[in-house]
Every structure is written in C-alpha cells, then in structure tokens.
C-alpha positions as CSV (number, residue, x, y, z in Angstrom):
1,X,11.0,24.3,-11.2
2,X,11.2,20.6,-10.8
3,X,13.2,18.7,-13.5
4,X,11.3,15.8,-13.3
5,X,7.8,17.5,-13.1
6,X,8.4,19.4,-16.1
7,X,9.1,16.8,-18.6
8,X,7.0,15.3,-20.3
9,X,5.8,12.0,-20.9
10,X,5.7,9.9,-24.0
11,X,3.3,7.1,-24.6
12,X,3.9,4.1,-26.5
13,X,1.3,2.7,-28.9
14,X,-1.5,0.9,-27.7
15,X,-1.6,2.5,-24.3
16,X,-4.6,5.1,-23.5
17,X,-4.7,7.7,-21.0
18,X,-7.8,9.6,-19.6
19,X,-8.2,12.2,-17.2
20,X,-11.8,12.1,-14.7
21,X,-11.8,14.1,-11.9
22,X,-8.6,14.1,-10.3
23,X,-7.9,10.5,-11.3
24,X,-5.8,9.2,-13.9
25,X,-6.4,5.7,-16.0
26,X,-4.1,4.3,-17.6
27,X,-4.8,1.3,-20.5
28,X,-2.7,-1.0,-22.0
29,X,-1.7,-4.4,-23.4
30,X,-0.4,-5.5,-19.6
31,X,-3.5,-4.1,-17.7
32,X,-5.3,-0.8,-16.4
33,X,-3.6,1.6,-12.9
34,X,-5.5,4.5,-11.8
35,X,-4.3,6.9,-9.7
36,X,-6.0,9.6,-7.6
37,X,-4.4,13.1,-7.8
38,X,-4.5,16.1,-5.5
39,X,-7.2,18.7,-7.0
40,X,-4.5,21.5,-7.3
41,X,-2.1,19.6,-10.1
42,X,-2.7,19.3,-13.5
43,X,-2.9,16.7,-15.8
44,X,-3.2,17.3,-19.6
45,X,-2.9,14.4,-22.6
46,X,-1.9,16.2,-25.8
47,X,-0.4,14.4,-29.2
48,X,1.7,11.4,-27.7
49,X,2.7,12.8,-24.2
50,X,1.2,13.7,-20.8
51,X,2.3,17.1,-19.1
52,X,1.9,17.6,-15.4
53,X,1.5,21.1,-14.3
54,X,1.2,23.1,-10.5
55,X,-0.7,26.1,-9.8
56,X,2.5,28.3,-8.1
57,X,5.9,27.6,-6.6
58,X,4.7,26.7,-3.1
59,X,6.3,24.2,-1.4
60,X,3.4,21.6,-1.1
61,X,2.5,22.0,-5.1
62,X,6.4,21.4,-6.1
63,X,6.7,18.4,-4.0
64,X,3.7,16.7,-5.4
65,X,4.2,17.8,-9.2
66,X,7.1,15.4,-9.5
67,X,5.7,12.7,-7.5
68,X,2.6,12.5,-9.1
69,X,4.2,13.1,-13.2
70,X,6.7,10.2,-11.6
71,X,3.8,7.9,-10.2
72,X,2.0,8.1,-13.9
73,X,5.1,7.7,-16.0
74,X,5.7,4.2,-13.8
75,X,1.6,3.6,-14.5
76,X,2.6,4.5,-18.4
77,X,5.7,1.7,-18.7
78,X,3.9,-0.4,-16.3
79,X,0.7,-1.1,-18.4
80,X,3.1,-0.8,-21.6
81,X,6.2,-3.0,-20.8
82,X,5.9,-4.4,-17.1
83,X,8.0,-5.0,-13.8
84,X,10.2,-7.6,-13.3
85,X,12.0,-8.8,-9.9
86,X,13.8,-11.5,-8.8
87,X,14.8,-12.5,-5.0
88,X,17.5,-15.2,-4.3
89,X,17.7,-17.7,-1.5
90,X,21.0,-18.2,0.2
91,X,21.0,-20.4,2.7
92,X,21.3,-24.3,3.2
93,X,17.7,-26.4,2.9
94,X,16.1,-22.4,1.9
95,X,13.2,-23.7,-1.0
96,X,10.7,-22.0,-2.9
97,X,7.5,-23.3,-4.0
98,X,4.9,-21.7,-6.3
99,X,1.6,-23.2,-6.7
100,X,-1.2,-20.6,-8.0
101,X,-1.0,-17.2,-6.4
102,X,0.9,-19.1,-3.0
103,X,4.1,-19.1,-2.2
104,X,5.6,-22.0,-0.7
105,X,9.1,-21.0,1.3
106,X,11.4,-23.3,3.4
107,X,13.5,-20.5,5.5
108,X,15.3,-22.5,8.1
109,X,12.3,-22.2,10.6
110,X,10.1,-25.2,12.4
111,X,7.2,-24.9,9.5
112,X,6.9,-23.8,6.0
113,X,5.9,-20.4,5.6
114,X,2.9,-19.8,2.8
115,X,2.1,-16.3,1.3
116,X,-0.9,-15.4,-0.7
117,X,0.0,-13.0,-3.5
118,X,-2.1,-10.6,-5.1
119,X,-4.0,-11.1,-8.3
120,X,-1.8,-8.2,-9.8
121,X,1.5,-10.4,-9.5
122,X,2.8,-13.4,-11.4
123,X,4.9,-15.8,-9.6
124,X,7.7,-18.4,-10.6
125,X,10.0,-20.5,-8.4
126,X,13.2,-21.8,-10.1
127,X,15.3,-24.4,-8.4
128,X,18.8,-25.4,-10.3
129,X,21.0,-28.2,-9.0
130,X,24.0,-26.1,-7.6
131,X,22.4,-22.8,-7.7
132,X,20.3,-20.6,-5.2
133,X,16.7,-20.8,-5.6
134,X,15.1,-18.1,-7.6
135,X,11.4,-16.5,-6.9
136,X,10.7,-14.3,-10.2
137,X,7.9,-12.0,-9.7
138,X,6.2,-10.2,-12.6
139,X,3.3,-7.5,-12.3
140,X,2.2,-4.0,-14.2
141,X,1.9,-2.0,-10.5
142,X,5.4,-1.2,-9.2
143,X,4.0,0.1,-6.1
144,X,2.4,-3.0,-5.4
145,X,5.1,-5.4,-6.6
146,X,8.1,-3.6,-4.6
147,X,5.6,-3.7,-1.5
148,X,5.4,-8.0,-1.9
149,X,9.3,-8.2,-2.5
150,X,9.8,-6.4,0.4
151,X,6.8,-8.1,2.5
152,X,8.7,-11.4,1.3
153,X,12.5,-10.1,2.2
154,X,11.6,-9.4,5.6
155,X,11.0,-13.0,6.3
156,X,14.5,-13.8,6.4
157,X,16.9,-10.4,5.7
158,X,20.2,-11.1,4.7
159,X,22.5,-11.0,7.8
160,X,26.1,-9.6,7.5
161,X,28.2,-12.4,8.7
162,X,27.8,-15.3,6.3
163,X,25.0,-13.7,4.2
164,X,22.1,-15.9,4.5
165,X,18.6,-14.6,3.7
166,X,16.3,-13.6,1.3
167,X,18.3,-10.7,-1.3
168,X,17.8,-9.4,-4.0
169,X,19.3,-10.8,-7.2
170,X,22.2,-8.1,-7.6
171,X,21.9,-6.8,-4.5
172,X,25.5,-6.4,-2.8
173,X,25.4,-7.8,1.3
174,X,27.8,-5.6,3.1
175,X,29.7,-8.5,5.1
176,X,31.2,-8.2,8.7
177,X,34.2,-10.3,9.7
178,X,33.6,-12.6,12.9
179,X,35.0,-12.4,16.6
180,X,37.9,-14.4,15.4
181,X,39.5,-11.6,13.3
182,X,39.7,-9.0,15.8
183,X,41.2,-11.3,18.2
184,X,44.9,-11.8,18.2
C-alpha cells in the first residue's frame, strides 16, 4: 500500500475542508485551492484529519492515491501557512524591479524583460549594495508558484562556467573549469 496515501492528514485550526463531487475545497486564513479528483478515490474529513482511500491495488488507483492525498496536504499547509521562494541574480548590471503584479528584470539582454504575475502570487524585489538582487515570491498554490519561479528561471539559467543566471537561493551550480585547465 502506499505510505504516503495511507496517512493521514491533520488540519490546523481555522482551515475548512469540504468534499462536492470529486472536488476538494480547501479554506483558510491565506485563501481557498480546489482540486478536482478522479471519481474512483476517496476522500473523507473525520475529527481533525483527511484520509484518502482507493478502491483496489491496481496500478492506476495506487499511483493516484498518493498524488492526490499529496496534492491536498500541499492545499492544507498552503491555505494554513503559505509558500515562500526566493531566486538570486548573479550577474553584473542583472536588476529586479517590482511594481504591482510586474516584474521588471535587467538580464544582460538589449531591453528589459517585463512579466505579469498572477493574482495568486506576491512579489518583492530586494537590491542590497554588495549583494545579489533578490526576487521573493509568496503565494498559497505551490503548483502555481513553482510553475512562475521556473517560467522566471528559464530567462537566464545559470550556466556552468562562471555561474551567471537566475538560481535559486540555495541552489548549488555544478561549475565546469574552462579550456585553460585542460591545456598544458
């Protein structure tokens, strides 16, 4: 049986679940998800937790019972506590500029690049003298929020040689040597 499918999922105070054929709502202080669910799997809200239960053992039904019982647990801390990411800028004359929901970035190209973000997703752009430029962005949908960081990476991936790009803050860049050190 799945380990992830089987267990069960606690929720905090002040977040409400309800079940309405086949899809999931989720309440809370930082917003409402819903999530459509395949007819087959189960979902059932009893004192405090939500359990997720298939019909058999086949192979579709175990696949999906731990997707979808991990898809509402990140609805459940979503709604409760939030997402959080933060990209870095490395790169010389690489800027950031929020302004609303648009993103103003400076990438090394001809022109400035602008992004409209969702409603979902909170944006800030730090800038500290000596430091990379930081773009923080906050949201309750971790689906949507990984899809924008990655949208916004692909602009300018980090490349292995001196490690300029767009990365995450954490994130390790594997670094190649140049021609120079092979060559003797």
């Amino acid at each position: 049986m799945s380990r992830i499918g089987k267990a069960p999922i606690e929720l905090p105070a002040k977040v409400e679940v309800s079940v309405k054929d086949n899809v999931v709502t989720v309440k809370g202080p930082k917003g409402t998800l819903s999530q459509e669910i395949n007819p087959d799997i189960k979902v059932e809200v009893a004192d405090g937790h939500i359990h997720v239960t298939r019909p058999d053992d086949e192979r579709e039904h175990r696949a999906l019972h731990g997707l979808y019982r991990a898809l509402i647990h990140n609805m459940v801390v979503g709604v409760s506590e939030g997402y959080k990411k933060e990209l870095e800028l490395v790169g010389v004359g690489y800027r950031a500029a929020a302004t609303g929901q648009v993103l103003e970035l400076s990438l090394g190209y001809s022109h400035a690049i602008y992004i409209k973000l969702p409603q979902e997703i909170k944006v800030e752009a730090k800038s500290e003298r000596n430091k990379n430029p930081l773009i923080i962005l906050e949201s309750s949908d971790k689906q949507l929020l990984g899809q924008v960081c990655a949208k916004i990476r692909s602009l300018r991936k980090p490349e292995p040689y001196k490690g300029k790009g767009i990365k995450f803050v954490g994130e390790i860049i594997r670094r190649k040597s140049g021609k120079s050190a092979n060559a003797k």
